[in-house]
C-alpha positions in Angstrom: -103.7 -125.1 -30.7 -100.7 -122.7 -30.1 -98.6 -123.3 -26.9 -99.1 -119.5 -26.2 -102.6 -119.9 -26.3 -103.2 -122.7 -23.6 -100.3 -121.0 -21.5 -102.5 -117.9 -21.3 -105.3 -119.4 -20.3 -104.1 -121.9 -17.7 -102.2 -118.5 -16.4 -106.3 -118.1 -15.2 -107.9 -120.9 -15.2 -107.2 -124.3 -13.6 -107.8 -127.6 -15.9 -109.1 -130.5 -14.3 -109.2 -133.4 -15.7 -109.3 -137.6 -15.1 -109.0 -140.1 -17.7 -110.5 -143.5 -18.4 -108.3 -145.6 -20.1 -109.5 -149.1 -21.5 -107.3 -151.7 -22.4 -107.7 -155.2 -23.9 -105.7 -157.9 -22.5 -104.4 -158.9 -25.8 -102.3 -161.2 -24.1 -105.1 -163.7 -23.0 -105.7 -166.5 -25.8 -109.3 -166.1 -25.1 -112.3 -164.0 -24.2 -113.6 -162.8 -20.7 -116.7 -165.2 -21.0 -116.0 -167.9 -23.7 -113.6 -169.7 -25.1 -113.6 -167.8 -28.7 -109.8 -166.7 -29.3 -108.8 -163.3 -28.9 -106.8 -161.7 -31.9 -106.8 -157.9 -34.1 -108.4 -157.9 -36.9 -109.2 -160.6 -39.3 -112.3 -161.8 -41.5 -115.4 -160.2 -39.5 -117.5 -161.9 -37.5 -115.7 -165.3 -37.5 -114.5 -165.2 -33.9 -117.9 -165.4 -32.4 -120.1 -168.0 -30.3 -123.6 -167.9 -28.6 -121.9 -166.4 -25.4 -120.3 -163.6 -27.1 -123.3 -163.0 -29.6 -125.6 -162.8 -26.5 -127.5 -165.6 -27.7 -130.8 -166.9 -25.4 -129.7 -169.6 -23.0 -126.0 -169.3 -23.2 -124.6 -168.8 -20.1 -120.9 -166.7 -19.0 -118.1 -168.4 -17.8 -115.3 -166.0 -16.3 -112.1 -166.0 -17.7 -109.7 -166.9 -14.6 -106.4 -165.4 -16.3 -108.1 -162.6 -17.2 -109.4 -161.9 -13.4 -105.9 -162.6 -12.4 -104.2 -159.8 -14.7 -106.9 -157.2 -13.7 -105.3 -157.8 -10.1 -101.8 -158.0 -10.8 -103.0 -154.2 -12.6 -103.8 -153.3 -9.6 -100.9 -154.5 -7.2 -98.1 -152.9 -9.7 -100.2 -149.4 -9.0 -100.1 -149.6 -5.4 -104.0 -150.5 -5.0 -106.1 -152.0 -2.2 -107.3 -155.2 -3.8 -111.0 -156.1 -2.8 -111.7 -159.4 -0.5 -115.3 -159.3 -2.1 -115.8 -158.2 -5.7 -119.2 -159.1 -8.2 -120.2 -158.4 -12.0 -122.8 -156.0 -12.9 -125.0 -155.7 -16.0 -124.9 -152.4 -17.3 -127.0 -151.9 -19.8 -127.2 -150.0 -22.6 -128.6 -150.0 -26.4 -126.0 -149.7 -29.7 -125.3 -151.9 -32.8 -121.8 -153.1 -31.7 -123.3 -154.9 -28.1 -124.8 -157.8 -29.1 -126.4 -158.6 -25.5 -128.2 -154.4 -25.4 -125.9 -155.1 -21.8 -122.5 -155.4 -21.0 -121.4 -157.3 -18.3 -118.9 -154.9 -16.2 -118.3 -154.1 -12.8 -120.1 -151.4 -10.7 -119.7 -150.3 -7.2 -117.7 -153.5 -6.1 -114.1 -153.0 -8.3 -112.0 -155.5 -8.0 -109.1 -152.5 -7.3 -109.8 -149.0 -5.8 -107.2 -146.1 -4.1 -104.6 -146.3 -6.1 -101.8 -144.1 -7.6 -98.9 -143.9 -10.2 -96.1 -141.2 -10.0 -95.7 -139.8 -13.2 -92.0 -137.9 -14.6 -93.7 -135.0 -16.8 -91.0 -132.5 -18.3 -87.0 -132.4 -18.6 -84.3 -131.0 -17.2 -84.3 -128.4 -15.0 -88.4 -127.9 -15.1 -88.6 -131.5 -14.6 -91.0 -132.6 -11.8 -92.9 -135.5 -10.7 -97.0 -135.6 -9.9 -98.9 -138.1 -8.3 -101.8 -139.3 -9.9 -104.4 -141.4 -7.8 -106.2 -144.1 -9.2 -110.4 -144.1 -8.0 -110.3 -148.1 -9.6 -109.7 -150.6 -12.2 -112.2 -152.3 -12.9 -112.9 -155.9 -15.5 -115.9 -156.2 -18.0 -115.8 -157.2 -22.0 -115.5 -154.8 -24.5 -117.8 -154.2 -27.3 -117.5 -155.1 -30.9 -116.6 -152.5 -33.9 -118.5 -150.5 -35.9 -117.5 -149.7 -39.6 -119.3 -146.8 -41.2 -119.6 -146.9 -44.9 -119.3 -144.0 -47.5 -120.5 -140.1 -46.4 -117.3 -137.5 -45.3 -114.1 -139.7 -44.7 -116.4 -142.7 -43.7 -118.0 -140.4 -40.5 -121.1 -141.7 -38.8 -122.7 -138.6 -39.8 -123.8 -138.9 -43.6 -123.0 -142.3 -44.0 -124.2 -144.8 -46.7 -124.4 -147.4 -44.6 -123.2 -149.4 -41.4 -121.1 -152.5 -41.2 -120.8 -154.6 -37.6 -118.0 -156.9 -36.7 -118.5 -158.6 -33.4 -114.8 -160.4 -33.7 -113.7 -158.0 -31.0 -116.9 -158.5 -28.7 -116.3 -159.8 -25.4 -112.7 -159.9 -25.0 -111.4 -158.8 -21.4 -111.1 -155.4 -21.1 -109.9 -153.3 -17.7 -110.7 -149.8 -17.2 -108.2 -148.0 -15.0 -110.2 -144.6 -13.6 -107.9 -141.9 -12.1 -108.6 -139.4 -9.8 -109.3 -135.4 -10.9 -105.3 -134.9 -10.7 -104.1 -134.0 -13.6 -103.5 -130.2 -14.0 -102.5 -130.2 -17.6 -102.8 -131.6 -21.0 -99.0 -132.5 -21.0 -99.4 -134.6 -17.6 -102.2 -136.3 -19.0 -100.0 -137.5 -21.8 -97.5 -138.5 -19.6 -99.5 -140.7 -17.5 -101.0 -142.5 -20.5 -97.3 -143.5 -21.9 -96.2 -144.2 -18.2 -99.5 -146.5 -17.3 -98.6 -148.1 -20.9 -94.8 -148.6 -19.9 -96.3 -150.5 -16.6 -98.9 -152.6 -18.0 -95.9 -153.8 -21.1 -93.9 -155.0 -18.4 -96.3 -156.7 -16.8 -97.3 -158.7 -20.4 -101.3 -158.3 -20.1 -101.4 -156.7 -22.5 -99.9 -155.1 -26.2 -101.1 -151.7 -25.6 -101.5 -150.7 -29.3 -103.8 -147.7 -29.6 -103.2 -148.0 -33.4 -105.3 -151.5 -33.1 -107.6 -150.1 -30.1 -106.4 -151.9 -27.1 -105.4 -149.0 -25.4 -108.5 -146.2 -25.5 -108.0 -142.8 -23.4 -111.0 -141.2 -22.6 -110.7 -137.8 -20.9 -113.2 -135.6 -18.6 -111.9 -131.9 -18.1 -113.2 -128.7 -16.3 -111.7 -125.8 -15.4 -112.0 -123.6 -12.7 -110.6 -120.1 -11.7 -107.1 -120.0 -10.3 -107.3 -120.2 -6.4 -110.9 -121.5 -7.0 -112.1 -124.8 -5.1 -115.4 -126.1 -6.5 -115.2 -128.1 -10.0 -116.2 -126.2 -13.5 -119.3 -128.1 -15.5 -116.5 -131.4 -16.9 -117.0 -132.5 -20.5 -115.8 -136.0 -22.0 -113.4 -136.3 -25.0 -113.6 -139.4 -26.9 -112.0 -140.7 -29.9 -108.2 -140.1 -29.2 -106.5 -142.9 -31.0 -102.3 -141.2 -29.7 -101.0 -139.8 -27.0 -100.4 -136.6 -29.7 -104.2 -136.7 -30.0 -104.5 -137.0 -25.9 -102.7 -133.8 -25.7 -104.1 -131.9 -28.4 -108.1 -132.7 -27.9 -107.3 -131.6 -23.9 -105.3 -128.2 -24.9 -108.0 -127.3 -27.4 -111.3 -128.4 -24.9 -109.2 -126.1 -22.2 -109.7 -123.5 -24.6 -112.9 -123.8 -25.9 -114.0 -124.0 -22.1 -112.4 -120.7 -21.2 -113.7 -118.8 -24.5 -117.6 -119.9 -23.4 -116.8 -118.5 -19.9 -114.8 -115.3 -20.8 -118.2 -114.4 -23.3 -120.6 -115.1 -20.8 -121.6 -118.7 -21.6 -121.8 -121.8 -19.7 -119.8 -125.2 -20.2 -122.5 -128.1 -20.9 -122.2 -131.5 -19.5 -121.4 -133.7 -22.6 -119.8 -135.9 -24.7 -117.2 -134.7 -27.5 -115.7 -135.9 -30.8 -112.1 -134.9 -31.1 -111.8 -134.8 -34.3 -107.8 -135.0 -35.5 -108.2 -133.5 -39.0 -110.2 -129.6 -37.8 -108.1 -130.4 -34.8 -111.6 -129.8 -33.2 -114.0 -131.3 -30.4 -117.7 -131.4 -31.4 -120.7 -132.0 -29.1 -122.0 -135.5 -29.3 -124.6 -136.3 -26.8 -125.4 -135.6 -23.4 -123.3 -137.5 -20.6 -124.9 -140.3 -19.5 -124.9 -140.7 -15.2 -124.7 -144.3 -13.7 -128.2 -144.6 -13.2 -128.9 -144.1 -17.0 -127.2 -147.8 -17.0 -129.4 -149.4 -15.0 -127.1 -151.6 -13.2 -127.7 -154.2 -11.4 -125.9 -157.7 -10.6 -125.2 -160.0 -12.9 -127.8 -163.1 -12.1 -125.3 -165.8 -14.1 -122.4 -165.5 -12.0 -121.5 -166.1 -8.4 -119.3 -163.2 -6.3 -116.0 -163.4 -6.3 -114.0 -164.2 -2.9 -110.7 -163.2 -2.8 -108.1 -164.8 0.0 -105.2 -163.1 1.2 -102.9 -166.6 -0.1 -104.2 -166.1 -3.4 -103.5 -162.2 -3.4 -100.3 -162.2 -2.2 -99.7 -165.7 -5.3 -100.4 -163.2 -7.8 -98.3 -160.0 -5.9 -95.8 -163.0 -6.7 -95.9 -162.9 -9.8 -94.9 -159.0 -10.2 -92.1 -157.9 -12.1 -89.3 -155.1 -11.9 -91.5 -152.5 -12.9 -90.1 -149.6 -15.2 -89.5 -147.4 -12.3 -88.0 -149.2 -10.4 -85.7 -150.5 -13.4 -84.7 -146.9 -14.4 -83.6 -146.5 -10.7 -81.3 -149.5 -10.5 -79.3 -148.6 -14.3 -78.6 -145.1 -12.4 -77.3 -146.1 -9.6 -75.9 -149.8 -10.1 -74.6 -149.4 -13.9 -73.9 -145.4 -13.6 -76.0 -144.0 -16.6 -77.5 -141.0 -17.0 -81.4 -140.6 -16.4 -82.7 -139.7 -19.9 -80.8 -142.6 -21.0 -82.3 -145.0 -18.0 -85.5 -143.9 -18.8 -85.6 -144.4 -22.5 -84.0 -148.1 -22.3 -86.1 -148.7 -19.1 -89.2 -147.9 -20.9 -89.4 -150.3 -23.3 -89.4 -154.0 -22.4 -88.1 -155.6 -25.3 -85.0 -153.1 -25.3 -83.9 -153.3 -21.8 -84.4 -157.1 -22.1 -82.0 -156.9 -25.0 -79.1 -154.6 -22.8 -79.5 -156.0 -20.0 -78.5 -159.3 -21.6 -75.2 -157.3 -23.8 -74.2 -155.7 -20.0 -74.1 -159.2 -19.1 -71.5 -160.4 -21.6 -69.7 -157.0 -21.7 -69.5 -156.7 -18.4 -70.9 -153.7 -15.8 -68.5 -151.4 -16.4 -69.1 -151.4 -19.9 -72.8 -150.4 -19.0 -72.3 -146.9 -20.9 -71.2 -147.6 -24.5 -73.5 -150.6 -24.7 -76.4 -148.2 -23.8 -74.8 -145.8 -26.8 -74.6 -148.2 -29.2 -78.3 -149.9 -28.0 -79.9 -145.9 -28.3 -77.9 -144.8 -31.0 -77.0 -147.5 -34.2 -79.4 -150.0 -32.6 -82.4 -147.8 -32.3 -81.8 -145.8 -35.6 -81.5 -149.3 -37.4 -84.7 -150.6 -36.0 -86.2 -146.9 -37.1 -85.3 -147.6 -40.4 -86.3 -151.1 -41.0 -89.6 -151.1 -39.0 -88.5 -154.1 -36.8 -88.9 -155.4 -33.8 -85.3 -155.3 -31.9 -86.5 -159.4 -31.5 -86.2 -159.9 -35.3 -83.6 -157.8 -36.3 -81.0 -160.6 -36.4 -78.9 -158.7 -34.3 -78.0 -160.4 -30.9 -77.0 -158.8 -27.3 -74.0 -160.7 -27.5 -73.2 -159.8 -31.1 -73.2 -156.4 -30.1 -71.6 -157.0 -26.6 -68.4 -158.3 -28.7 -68.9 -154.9 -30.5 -68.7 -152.9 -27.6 -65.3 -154.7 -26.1 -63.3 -154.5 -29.5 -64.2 -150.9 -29.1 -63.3 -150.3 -25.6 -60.0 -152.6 -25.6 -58.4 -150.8 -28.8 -58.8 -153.3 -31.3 -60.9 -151.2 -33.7 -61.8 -147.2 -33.8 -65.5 -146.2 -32.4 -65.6 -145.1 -36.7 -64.7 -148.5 -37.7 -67.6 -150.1 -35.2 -70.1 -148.1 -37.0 -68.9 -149.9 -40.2 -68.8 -153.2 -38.1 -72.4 -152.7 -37.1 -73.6 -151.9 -40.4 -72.2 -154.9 -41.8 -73.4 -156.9 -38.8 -77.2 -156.2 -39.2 -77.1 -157.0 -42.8 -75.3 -160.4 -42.8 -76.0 -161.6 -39.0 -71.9 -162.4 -38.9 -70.2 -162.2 -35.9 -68.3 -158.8 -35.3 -65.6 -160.4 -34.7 -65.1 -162.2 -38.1 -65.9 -159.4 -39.6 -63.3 -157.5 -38.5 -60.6 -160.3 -39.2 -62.1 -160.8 -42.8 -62.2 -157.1 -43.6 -58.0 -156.9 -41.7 -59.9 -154.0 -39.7 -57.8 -154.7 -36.8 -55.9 -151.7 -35.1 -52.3 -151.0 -34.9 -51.3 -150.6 -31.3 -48.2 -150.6 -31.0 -46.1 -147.9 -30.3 -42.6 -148.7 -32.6 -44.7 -149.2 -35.3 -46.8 -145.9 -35.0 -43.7 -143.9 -34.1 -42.1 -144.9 -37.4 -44.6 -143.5 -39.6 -44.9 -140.6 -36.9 -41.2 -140.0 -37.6 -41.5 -140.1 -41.4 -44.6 -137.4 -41.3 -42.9 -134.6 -39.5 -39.8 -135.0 -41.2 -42.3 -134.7 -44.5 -43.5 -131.5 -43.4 -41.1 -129.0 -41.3 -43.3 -125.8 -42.0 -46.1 -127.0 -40.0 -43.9 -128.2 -37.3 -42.4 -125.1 -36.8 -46.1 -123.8 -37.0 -46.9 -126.3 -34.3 -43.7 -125.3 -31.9 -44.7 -121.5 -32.7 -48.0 -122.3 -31.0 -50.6 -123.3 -33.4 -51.3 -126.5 -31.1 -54.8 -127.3 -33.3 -52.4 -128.9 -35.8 -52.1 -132.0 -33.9 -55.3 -133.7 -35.3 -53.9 -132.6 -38.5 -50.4 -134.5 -38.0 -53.0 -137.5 -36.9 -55.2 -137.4 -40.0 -51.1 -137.9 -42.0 -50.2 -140.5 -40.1 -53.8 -142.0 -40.1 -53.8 -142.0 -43.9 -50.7 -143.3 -43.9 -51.1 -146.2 -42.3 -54.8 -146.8 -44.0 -56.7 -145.9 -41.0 -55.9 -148.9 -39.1 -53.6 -147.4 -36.5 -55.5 -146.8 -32.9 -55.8 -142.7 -33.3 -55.7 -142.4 -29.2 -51.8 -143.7 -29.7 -51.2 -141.8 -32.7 -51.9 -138.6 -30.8 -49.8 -139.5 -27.6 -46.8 -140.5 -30.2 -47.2 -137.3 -32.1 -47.3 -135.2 -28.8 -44.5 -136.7 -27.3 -42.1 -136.9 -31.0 -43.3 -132.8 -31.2 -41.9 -132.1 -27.9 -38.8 -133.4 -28.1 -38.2 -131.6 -31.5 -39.6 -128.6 -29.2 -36.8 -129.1 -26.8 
């Protein structure tokens, strides 16, 4: 869909839209009603028991941890936590829900009225929007359907249809937001900023590669200056935030082409579709009552005291916000730069522990070297920064042989390379390798001395005002003295020696 394109449209129409965004918590060893283990993947249909197969007789038993997370969810996005909360049966018929029910949450959430401020843009257009958060709310998720032979293995056309109920029954929350989001760019943006929050607060891995983190979208659109909703339709199957933003910008489209022929926007449920880069119609929406919910007759209410809330608010950690907040103004770097490190758990983790052996002021080239080498080496390898055999401290000594002279910021880059593919210490490698600078200023000046003297024409150039041929004169004496002299004292010796021929 071509930028132009949606910009034109949204120049006269409004796009409303709310997501629903599912997400496993991976983190829990065990499923919302039974003890069976929670894991991705693996041989089907081997991580399964009575209660999770639905079997007659076999009775629910709520996974405490699990309840726990869905509430810390809820406190780290600012959301009233209910006092009295109950599970529903909603039920439903499809291959992958072995029960024909799942056992969800209805009209009694265990968190409503919330909201999460979202950073969408950069620079100069850079702005922040408020999304609000209707609920989150904890049931079991279903189990996987595999769909054999026919076009690229669609359900339409199919050979056949394979079920594996491995993934049946473990927690899931679904976070509902609010009709806030104006654009398929601040959709995206939410979706990587809820993922950023619910990382830091470990329930859960997030991967929508593996399917613990599922966006569904509803989107309208409305006249500008108009008040009343546009007919919404649903957009399922986005498995990125690319796909997030791409299924949204073309349904925007598609919406405003029906109403600019004459046609009328259905109430449904769409495909996207990633290779047409397409939505296509799937079935009509389904409204609550098609559910037919009602309480869930195996378990007790829950009961929720304000001790026990405020034990779990406790438990919260510096949120990614907040984090980026504290490197600007306690450690003085720049907001792309908090953002990026704040963002990801495992990296700010990792420099916030090199900051601590390089010390505060050194805040700014660790946070270099941790987005730049770092983050290019862990590009290129495919690991985690955990197993990359490089430490915080490892590059912390990095950092301070840089900034107190004893090697060139060129030289580091060799140091680091060396570094992630032995595991040595920077240190040692330097003295193996005799990488160590020349500092001092007798020894420079000599060689300094010998240069000039070595080539009179370009002094004179120099003197007659052709003042670029200092780094020249450094690159001599650099090369003279095998690139181990410190280049910042080459240049003030060179300066000073050309002056006082200049005089």
């Amino acid at each position: 869909m071509a930028k132009d394109r949606l910009a034109e449209v949204l120049e006269r129409y409004e796009a409303v839209i709310g997501l629903e965004i599912h997400t496993e918590l991976t983190s829990l060893r065990s499923k919302m009603f039974c003890g069976c283990p929670v894991a991705f993947g693996g041989e089907p249909n081997t991580r399964v028991c009575p209660v999770c197969l639905g079997m007659p007789g076999a009775l629910p038993v709520p996974n405490e941890a699990a309840v726990e997370a869905t509430v810390l969810a809820g406190l780290a996005l600012e959301c009233e936590i209910a006092r009295f909360s109950q599970f529903h049966r909603k039920n439903y018929f499809y291959p992958d829900m072995p029960k024909n029910y799942q056992i969800s949450q209805y009209d009694l959430p265990f968190c409503k009225n919330g909201h999460l401020d979202v950073e969408v843009g950069e620079g100069a257009s850079a702005y922040v929007t408020r999304v609000g958060i209707t609920r989150i709310h904890l049931e079991e998720d279903t189990g996987k359907m595999i769909h054999v032979g026919g076009a690229e293995g669609r359900i339409a056309g199919a050979d056949y249809s394979l079920v594996d109920f491995n993934r049946a029954g473990t927690p899931l929350i679904e976070l509902v937001t609010e009709p806030d989001i104006r654009t398929p760019e601040e959709a995206r943006r939410f979706a990587q900023t809820l993922r950023t929050v619910f990382l830091a607060l470990g329930i859960s891995d997030c991967s929508m590669e593996e399917g613990s983190m599922r966006v569904d979208a509803n989107v309208s659109i409305r006249p500008r200056g108009a008040t009343e909703f546009g007919t919404k339709a649903e957009v399922k199957n986005m498995n990125s935030f690319k796909a997030l933003h791409d299924a949204l910008a073309y349904e925007i489209v598609r919406q405003a082409d029906l109403l600019d022929s004459g046609g009328r926007v259905v109430q449904e449920t769409r495909h996207w579709d990633a290779a047409a880069k397409r939505t296509s119609g799937l079935r009509s929406k389904e409204e609550a009552h098609d559910y037919r919910y009602f309480p869930e007759p195996d378990m007790v209410p829950f009961e929720f005291t304000d001790e026990w809330i405020a034990s779990v608010k406790a438990k919260l950690p510096e949120l990614p916000a907040a984090r980026r907040e504290r490197y600007a103004a306690e450690l003085g770097l720049p907001k792309q730069d908090a953002r990026l490190i704040a963002d990801d758990v495992a990296l700010s983790r990792f420099f916030e522990q090199a900051v601590s052996v390089a010390g505060a002021d050194r805040a700014k080239p660790v946070a270099n070297w941790v987005l730049g080498e770092l983050s290019a080496h862990l590009n290129a390898t495919g690991l985690a920064v955990e197993e990359c055999g490089i430490l915080p401290e490892m590059l912390a000594e990095l950092v301070v042989l840089i900034e107190d002279g004893t090697i060139s910021g060129k030289q580091g880059k060799d140091v680091f390379a060396e570094m992630a593919q032995t595991g040595e210490r920077p240190g040692a490698v330097v003295e193996r390798r005799g990488m160590r600078q020349v500092s001092d200023t007798d020894a420079i000046e000599a060689v300094a001395r010998r240069v000039l003297d070595a080539h009179p024409d370009e002094v004179a150039s120099y003197r007659g005002g052709k003042s670029g041929l200092i780094g020249w004169f450094v690159g001599q004496v650099m090369r003279e003295m095998r690139g181990q002299a410190n280049p910042a004292v080459v240049n003030d010796v060179l300066r000073a020696l050309l002056d006082q021929q200049d005089r």
